[in-house]
N, C-alpha and C positions, 0 to 999 in steps of 0.2 A: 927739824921742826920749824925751826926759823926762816928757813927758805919757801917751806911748805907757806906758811902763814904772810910773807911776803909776796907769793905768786899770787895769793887769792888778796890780798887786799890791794894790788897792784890798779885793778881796774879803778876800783873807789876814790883813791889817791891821784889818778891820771885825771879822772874826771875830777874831781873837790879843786883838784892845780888850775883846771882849764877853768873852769870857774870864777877861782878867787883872781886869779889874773885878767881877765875879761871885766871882774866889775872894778879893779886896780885902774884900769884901762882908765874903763868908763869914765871914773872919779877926775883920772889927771887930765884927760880930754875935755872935760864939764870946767876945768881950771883954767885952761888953755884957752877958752870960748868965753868965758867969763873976761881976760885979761884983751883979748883981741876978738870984738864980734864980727867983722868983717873977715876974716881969717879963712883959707883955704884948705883942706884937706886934700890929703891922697891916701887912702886906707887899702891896703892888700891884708887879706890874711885868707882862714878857712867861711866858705856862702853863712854859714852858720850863724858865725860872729859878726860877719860883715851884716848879716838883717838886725842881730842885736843891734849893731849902731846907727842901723839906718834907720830904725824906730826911733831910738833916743836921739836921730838926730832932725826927723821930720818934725815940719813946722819952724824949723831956726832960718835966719837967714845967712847961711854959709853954705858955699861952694864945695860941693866933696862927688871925689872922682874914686869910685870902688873897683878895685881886679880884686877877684876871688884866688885863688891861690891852693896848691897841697899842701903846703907847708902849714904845719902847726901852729907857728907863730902869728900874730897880728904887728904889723907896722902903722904907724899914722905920723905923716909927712906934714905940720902946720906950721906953712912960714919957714923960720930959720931951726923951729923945733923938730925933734924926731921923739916918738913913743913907740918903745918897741917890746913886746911879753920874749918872755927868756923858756917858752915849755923846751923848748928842743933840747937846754941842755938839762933841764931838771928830769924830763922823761928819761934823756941817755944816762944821767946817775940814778934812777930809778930803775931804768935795767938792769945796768951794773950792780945795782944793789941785790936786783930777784937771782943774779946768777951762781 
């Protein structure tokens, strides 16, 4: 029953992670631009997230170079800083867990 109830809320959980880690993101990014306004970016992740932040980042005056990516995760390269979301290993313990 446990595994049954695992498979199905599987999806809920992968999305609620992608999410909460996206606006995680957001947050330490909005920090990062705050402390250094001149500050350059290099964001890879999934087109997805990558428009999330190019919304929240029109209208700033900072430099930012976007590759879209398969990978699940988002990267953001500012300066000497690195911001990087961790889905790839919370989904693989996420599987491990439905199996």
């Amino acid at each position: 029953m446990a595994e049954t109830t695992a498979r199905i809320l599987k999806p809920f959980l992968a999305t609620e992670l992608h999410r909460q880690a996206v606006a995680e993101l957001q947050v330490s990014l909005g920090t990062l631009m705050a402390a250094d306004q001149g500050i350059s970016l290099d964001i890879s992740g999934p087109a997805d997230v990558l428009e999330a932040l190019r919304q929240q980042l029109s209208g700033k005056a900072v430099r930012v170079t976007y590759t879209p990516s398969d990978d699940c995760d988002v990267r953001i390269v500012a300066g000497p800083a690195t911001l990087e979301t961790c889905l790839k290993s919370w989904m693989a313990k996420l599987d491990e867990a439905t199996r």
